[in-house]
VEXDREN-2710 file (C-alpha; in Angstrom, 1 decimal):
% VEXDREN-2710
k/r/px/py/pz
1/UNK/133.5/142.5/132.9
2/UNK/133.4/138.8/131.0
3/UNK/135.2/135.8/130.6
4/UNK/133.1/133.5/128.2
5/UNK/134.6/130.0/127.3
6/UNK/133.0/128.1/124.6
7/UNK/133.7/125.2/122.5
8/UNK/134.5/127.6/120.1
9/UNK/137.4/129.3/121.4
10/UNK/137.5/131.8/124.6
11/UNK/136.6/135.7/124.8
12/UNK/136.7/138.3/127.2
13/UNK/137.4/141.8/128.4
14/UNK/141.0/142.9/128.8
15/UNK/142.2/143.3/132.2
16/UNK/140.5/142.5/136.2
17/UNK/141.1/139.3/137.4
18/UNK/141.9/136.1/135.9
19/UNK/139.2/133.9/135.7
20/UNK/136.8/136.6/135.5
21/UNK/138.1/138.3/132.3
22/UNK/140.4/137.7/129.4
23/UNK/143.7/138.7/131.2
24/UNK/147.5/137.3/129.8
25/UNK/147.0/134.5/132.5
26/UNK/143.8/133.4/130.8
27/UNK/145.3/133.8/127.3
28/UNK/148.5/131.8/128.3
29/UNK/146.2/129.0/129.7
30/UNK/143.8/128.5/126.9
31/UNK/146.6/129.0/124.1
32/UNK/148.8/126.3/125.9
33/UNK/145.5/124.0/126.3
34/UNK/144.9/124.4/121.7
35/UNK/148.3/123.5/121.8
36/UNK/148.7/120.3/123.7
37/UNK/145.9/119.5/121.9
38/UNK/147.4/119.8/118.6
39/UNK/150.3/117.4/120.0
40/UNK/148.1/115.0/121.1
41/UNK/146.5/115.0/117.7
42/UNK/149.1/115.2/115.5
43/UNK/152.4/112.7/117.8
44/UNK/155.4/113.3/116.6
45/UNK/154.8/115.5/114.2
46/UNK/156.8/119.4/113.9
47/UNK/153.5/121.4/114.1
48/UNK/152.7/124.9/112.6
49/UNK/150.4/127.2/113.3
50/UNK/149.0/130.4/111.4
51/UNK/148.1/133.0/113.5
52/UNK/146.3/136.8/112.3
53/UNK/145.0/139.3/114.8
54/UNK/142.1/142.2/113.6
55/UNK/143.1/146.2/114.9
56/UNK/141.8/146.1/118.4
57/UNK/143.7/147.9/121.1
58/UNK/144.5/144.7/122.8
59/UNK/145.6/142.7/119.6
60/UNK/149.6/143.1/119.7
61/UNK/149.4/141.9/123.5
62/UNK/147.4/139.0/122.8
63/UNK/149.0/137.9/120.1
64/UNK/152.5/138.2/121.2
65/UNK/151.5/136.2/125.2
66/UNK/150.0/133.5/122.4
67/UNK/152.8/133.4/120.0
68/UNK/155.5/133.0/123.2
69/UNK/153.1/130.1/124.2
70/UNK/152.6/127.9/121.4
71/UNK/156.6/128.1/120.4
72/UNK/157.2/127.7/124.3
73/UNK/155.1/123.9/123.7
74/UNK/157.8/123.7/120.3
75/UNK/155.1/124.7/117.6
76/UNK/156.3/126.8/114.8
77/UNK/154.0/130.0/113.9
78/UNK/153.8/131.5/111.0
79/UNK/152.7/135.5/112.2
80/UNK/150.5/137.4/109.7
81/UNK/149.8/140.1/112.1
82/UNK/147.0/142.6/111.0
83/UNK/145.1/140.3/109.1
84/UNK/141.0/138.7/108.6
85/UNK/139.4/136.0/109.8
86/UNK/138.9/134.4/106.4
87/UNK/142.3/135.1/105.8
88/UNK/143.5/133.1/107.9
89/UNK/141.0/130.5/106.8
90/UNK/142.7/130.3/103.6
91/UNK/146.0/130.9/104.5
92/UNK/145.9/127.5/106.9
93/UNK/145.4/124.7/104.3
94/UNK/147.3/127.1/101.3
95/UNK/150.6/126.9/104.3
96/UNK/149.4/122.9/104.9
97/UNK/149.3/123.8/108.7
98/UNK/148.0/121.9/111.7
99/UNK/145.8/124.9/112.9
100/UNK/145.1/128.5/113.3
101/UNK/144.0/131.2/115.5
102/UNK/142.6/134.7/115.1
103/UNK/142.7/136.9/117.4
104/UNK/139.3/138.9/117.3
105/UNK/136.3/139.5/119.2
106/UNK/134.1/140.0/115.9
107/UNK/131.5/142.5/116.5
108/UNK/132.1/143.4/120.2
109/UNK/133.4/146.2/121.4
110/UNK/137.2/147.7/121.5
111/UNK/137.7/146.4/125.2
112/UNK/136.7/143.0/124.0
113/UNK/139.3/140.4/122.6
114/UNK/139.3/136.6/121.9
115/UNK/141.1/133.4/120.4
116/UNK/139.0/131.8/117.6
117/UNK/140.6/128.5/117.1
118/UNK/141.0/126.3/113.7
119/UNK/141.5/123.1/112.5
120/UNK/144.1/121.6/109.5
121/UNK/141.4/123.1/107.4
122/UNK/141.3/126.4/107.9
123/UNK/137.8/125.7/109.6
124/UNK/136.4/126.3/113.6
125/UNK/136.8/123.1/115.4
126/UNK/133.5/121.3/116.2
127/UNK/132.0/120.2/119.7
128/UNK/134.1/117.4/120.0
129/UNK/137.5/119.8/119.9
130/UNK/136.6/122.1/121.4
131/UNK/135.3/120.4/124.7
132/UNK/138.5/118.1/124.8
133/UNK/140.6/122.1/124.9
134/UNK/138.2/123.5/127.6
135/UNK/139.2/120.2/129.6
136/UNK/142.8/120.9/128.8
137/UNK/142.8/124.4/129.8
138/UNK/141.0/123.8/133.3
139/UNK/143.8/120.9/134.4
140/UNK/146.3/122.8/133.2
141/UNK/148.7/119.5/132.3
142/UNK/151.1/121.4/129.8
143/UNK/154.4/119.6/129.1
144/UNK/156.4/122.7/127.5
145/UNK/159.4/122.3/125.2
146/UNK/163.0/121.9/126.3
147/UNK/165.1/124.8/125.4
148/UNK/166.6/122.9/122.0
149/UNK/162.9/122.7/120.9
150/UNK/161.0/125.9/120.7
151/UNK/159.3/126.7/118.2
152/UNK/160.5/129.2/115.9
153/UNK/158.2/132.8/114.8
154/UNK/158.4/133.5/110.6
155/UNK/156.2/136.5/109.8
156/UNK/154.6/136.8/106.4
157/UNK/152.5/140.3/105.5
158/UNK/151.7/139.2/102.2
159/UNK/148.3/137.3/102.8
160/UNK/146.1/140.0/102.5
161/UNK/147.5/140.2/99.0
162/UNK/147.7/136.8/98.2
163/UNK/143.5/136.9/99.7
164/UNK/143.0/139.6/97.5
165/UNK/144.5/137.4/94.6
166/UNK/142.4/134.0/95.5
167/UNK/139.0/135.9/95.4
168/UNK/140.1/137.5/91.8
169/UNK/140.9/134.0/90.8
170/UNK/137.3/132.8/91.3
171/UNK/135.4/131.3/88.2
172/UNK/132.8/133.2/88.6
173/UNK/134.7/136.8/89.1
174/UNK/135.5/138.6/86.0
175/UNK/137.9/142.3/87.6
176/UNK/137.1/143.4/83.7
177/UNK/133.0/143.1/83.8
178/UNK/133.5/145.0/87.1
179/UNK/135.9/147.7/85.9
180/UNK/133.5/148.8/83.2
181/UNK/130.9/149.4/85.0
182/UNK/133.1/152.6/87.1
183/UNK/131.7/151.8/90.4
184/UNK/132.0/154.7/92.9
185/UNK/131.9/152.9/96.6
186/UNK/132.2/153.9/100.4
187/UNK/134.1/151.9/102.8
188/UNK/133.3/152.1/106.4
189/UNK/136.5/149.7/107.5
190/UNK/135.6/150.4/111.8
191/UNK/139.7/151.7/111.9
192/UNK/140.0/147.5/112.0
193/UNK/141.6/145.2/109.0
194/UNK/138.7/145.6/106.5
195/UNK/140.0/149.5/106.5
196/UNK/143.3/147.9/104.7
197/UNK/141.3/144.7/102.8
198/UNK/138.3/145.9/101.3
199/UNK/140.2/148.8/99.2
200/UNK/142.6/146.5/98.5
201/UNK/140.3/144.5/96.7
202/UNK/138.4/146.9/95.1
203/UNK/141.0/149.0/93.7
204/UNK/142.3/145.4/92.3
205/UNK/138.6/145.6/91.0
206/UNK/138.9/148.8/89.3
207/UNK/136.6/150.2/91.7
208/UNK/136.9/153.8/93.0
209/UNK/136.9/153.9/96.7
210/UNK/136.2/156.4/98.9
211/UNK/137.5/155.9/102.6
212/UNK/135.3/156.1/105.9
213/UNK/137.2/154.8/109.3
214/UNK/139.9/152.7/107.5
215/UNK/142.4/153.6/109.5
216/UNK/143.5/150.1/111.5
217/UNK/143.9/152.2/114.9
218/UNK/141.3/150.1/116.7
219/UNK/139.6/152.9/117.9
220/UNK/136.3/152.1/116.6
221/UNK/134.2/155.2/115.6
222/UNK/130.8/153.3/116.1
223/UNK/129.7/150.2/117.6
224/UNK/131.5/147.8/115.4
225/UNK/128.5/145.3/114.7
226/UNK/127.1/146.5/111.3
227/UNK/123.4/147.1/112.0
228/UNK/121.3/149.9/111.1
229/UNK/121.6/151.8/113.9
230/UNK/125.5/152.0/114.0
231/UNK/125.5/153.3/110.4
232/UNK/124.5/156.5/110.3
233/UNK/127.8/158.3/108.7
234/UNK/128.2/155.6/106.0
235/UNK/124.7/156.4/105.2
236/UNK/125.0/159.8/104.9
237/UNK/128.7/159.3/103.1
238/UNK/127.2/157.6/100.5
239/UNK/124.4/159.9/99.6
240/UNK/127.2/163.0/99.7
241/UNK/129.4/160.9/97.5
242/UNK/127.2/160.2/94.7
243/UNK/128.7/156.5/95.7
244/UNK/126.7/153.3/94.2
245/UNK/126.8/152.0/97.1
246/UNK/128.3/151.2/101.0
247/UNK/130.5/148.2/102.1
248/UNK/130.6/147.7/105.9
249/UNK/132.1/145.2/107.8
250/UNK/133.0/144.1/111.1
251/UNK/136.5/143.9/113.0
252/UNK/137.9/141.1/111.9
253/UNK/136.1/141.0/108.0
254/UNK/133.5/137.6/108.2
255/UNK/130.2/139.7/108.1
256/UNK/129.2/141.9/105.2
257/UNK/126.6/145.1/105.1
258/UNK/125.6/147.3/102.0
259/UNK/124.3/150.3/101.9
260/UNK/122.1/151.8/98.5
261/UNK/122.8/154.5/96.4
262/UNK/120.0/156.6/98.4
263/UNK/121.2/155.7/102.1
264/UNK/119.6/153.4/102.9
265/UNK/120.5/149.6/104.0
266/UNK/120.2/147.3/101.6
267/UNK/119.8/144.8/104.8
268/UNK/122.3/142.3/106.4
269/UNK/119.9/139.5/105.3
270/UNK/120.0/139.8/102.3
271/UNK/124.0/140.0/102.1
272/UNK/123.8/136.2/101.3
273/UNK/120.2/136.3/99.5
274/UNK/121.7/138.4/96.4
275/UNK/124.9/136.7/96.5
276/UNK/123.2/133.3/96.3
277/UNK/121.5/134.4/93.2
278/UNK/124.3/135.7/91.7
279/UNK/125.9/132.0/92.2
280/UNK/122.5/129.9/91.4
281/UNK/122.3/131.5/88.5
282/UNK/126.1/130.6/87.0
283/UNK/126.3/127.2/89.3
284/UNK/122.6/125.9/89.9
285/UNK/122.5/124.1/93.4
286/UNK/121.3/124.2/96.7
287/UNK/121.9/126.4/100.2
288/UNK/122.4/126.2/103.4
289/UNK/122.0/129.1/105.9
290/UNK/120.5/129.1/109.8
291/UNK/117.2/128.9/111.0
292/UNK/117.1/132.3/112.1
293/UNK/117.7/133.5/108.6
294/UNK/115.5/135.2/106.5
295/UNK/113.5/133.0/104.1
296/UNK/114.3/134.9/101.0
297/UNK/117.2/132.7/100.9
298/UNK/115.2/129.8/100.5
299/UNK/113.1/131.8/97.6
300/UNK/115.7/132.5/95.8
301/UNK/116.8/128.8/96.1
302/UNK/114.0/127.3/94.7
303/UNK/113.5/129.8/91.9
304/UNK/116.7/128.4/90.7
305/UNK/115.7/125.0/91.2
306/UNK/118.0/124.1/94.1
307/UNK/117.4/122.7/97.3
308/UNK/117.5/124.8/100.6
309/UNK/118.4/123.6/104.3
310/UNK/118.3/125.3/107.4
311/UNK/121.2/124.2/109.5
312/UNK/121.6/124.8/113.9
313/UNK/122.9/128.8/114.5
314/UNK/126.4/128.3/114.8
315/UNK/129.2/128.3/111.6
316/UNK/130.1/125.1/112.3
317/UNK/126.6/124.1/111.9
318/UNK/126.1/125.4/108.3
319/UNK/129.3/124.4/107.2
320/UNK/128.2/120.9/108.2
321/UNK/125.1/121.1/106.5
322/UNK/126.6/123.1/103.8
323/UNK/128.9/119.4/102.8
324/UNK/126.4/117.0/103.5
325/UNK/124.2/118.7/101.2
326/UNK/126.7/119.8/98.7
327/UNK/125.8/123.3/98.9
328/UNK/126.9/125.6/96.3
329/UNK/126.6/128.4/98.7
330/UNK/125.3/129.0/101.9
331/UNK/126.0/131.5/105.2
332/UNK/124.4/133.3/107.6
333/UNK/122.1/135.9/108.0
334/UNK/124.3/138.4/109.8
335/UNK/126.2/139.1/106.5
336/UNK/127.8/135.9/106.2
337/UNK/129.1/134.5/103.2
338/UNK/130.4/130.8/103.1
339/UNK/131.4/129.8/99.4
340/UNK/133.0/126.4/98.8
341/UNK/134.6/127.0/95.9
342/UNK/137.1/129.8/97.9
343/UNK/136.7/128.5/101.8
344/UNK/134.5/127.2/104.4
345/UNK/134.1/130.4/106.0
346/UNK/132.5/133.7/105.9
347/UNK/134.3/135.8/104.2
348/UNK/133.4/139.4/103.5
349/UNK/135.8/139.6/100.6
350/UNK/134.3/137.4/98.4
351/UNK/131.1/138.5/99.3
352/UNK/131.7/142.0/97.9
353/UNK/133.0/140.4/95.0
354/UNK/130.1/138.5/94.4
355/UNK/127.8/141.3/94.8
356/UNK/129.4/143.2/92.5
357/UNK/129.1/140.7/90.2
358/UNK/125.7/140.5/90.2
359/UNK/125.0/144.5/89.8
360/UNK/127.7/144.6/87.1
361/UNK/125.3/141.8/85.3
362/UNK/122.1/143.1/85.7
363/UNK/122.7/146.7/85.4
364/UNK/120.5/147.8/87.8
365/UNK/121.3/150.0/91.3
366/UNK/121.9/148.7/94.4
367/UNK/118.1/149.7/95.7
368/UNK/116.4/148.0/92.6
369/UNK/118.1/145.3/93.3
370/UNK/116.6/145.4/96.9
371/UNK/113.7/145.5/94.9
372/UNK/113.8/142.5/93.0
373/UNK/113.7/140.1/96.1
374/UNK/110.6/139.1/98.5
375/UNK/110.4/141.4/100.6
376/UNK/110.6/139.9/104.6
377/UNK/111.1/141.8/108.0
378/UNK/111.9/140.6/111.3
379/UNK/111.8/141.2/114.9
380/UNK/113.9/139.9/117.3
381/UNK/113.2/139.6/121.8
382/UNK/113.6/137.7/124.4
383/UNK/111.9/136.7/127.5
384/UNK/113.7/136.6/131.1
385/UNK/112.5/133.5/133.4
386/UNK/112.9/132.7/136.5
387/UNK/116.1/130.1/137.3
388/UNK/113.8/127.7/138.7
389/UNK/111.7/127.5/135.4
390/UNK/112.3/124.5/132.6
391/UNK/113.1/126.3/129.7
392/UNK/113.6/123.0/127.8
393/UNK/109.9/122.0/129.2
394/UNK/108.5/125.3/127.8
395/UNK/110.1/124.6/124.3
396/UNK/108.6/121.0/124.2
397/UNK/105.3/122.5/125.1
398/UNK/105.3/125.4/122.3
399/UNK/106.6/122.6/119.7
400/UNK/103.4/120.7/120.9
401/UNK/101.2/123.5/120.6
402/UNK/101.8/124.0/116.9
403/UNK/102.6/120.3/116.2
404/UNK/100.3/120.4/113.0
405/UNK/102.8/123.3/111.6
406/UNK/106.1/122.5/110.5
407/UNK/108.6/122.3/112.4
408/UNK/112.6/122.1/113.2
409/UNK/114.1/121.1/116.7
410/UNK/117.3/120.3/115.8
411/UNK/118.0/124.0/117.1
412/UNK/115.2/125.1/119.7
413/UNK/112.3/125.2/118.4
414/UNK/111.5/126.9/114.8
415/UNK/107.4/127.0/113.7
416/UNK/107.3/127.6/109.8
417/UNK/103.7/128.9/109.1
418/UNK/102.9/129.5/105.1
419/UNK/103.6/133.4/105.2
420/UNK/105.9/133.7/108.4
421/UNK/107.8/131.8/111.1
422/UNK/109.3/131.9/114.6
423/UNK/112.4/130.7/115.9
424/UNK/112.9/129.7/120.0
425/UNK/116.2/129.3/121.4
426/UNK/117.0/129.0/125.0
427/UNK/120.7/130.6/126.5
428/UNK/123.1/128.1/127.8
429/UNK/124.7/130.4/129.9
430/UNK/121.1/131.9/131.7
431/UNK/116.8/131.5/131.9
432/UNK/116.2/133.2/128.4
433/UNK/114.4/132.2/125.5
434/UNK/115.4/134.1/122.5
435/UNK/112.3/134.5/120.1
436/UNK/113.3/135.5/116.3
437/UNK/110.1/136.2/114.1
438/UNK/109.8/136.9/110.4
439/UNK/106.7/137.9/108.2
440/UNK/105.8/140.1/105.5
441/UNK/105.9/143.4/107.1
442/UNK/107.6/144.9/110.6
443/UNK/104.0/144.9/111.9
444/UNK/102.9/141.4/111.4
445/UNK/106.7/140.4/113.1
446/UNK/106.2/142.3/115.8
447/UNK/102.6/141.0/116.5
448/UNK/103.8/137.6/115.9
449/UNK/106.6/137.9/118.6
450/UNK/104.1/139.3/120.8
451/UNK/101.5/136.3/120.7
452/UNK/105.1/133.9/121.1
453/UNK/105.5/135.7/124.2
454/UNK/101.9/136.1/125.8
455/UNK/101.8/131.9/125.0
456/UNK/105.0/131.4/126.5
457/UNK/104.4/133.3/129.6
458/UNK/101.1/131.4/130.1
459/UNK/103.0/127.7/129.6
460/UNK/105.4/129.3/132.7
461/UNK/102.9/130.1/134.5
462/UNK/103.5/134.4/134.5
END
């Protein structure tokens, strides 16, 4: 069992002992810690919160020890209950609150659960924040409210709707070109809060939907992280449905999958690469995703004459990037889509929209489309070293190895070749280096990955 605390919130496994796993002590602490933070931020000021929680088992629990801590430091919250990650994005700057929090552990299991925190913006803290709240939470110096000062608990359930209404509002989303077309789609929802916002959205869409683990139970039927091997019902679904196509997402709705009209996966990179293209071609710009993203992204970029920049792994990271470079749209390359002109987050609801958009407009199926793009595969490992080894010394000597390549350290160590690339990144929590390769087929990635690792077990000497 975990506890993990990061500067990007804190998540764990229910129950155990405190300290070691997520348990209502841990919650208390770290909820009270974002708090007095908040106050020491924003002096003298009434504060407001949005909080939103995915399906998990644990969710009600959490939320409720959280909600009875921040209104026990005075801070009003405004409860959405079952809600999305991006919806809470949204719902932070549209309620001009000084923060949020969803409760979710993403893609991890049911026993999982966590407290993703937010700024005035609707967007995760950076480095800065969230070290100052791990600080907080280890000395413990709360100051709670006095009795005549709690914060008070208002619950609005209507931001799923209003979500729904925001992405339909988009300038580049037309419900009517979408209707037309009859679309016949699959959900797989994971029994979490997608089960209850995807349909919503596509039956606003015109979009006949057929339902595949949408009830928000929080007993999840697969392992919730949407990858090929977790999908085999959806992919059968589809086929037995006639269906265009699959939508699958994750717990708390930030990461987006499809599935084609033949079963197959249209591939979780390439979430953001059609949705990009759908965008470039309205709204010409440039993109941001992460270095260990495909490259199509970039193709696509520069067929539309934009500009494309790989960011650090990390949301925070690309929605950094994303600004500086005044990205039109950008993401990750787990299903990710970050589109300024809605949020600075991923949101899998405007993804779907998007996508839509772009078969409605070309008139092709979802596995032509597939078609259309370069096609990439990768392959992803890692190497275990011994503690005693210095990983950052082997990462300096593989960036010297291939100095004449190009390269990117602002992240580990990424070597861009002409017709493939690697990625290194150490763990900061244990003696691994991650190694992400990509090439032009599964065989060349693999055999890529495998030279990495034969050169970087002769630089540590094993």
């Amino acid at each position: 069992m975990t506890l993990i605390k990061s500067i990007s919130g804190i998540r764990g496994t229910i129950g155990g002992h405190p300290g070691e796993n997520l348990t209502p002590l841990d919650t208390v602490r770290f909820a009270a810690a974002y708090g007095t933070w908040l106050r020491e931020h924003r002096p003298g000021k009434r504060l407001q919160v949005v909080i939103g929680r995915d399906a998990r088992l644990s969710g009600e629990m959490v939320q409720d020890l959280v909600v009875a801590t921040l209104t026990g430091l005075g801070i009003d919250i405004l409860d959405l209950g079952l809600s999305t990650t991006p919806t809470v994005e949204l719902a932070v700057p549209m309620e001009k609150a000084d923060g949020g929090i969803i409760l979710t552990a993403s893609h991890n299991p049911k026993e999982w659960n966590a407290l993703k925190l937010l700024n005035d913006k609707g967007e995760f803290l950076d480095a800065e924040a969230g070290t100052e709240i791990l600080k907080l939470a280890e000395s413990e110096d709360f100051d709670f409210a006095g009795v005549d000062e709690l914060g008070q608990r208002t619950i609005n359930d209507a931001y799923l709707d209003i979500h729904v209404d925001e992405v339909l509002a988009l300038e580049w989303v037309d419900a009517d070109a979408i209707r037309k077309m009859n679309f016949r789609v699959v959900v797989d929802g994971v029994n979490s809060s997608g089960g209850i916002a995807i349909p919503k959205l596509l039956e606003a869409l015109g979009v006949e939907v057929v339902k595949l683990y949408c009830d928000p139970t929080g007993e999840f039927p697969h392992n919730p992280e949407p990858l090929r091997e977790h999908l085999g019902d959806i992919c059968k679904k589809v086929v037995e449905e006639q269906a265009h196509l699959g939508i699958v997402v994750d717990p708390d709705v930030d990461r987006l999958a499809f599935i084609d009209e033949q079963g197959n996966m249209f591939g979780e990179e390439y979430t953001l690469v059609a949705c990009a293209d759908y965008i470039l071609g309205k709204n010409p710009g440039n993109t941001v995703s992460n270095l260990s993203s495909t490259r199509a992204l970039r193709d696509v970029t520069l067929s539309h004459g934009g500009r494309y920049t790989a960011a650090a792994v990390g949301e925070v990271n690309v929605v950094e990037a994303m600004k500086e470079t005044k990205a039109v749209i950008g993401g990750e390359g787990n299903g990710g889509v970050i589109y300024p002109a809605s949020h600075y987050g991923r949101d899998a609801l405007v993804g779907t929209a998007l996508f839509l958009m772009l078969l409605s407009e070309r008139g092709v199926s979802v596995s032509e489309l597939r078609k259309s793009y370069p096609a990439y595969f990768m392959s992803k490992n890692k190497i275990q070293l011994t503690p005693d080894l210095d990983v950052d010394a082997i990462l300096r000597g593989m960036a010297k190895k291939y100095e004449t390549e190009e390269l990117h350290t602002i992240d580990g160590v990424k070597i861009d070749f002409s017709d493939c690339w690697v990625h290194l990144r150490k763990s900061n929590t244990e003696p691994i280096i991650r190694i992400y390769t990509e090439a032009s087929s599964q065989e060349a990635a693999d055999n890529l990955a495998g030279k990495i690792i034969g050169q970087i077990r002769a630089l540590a000497g094993l």
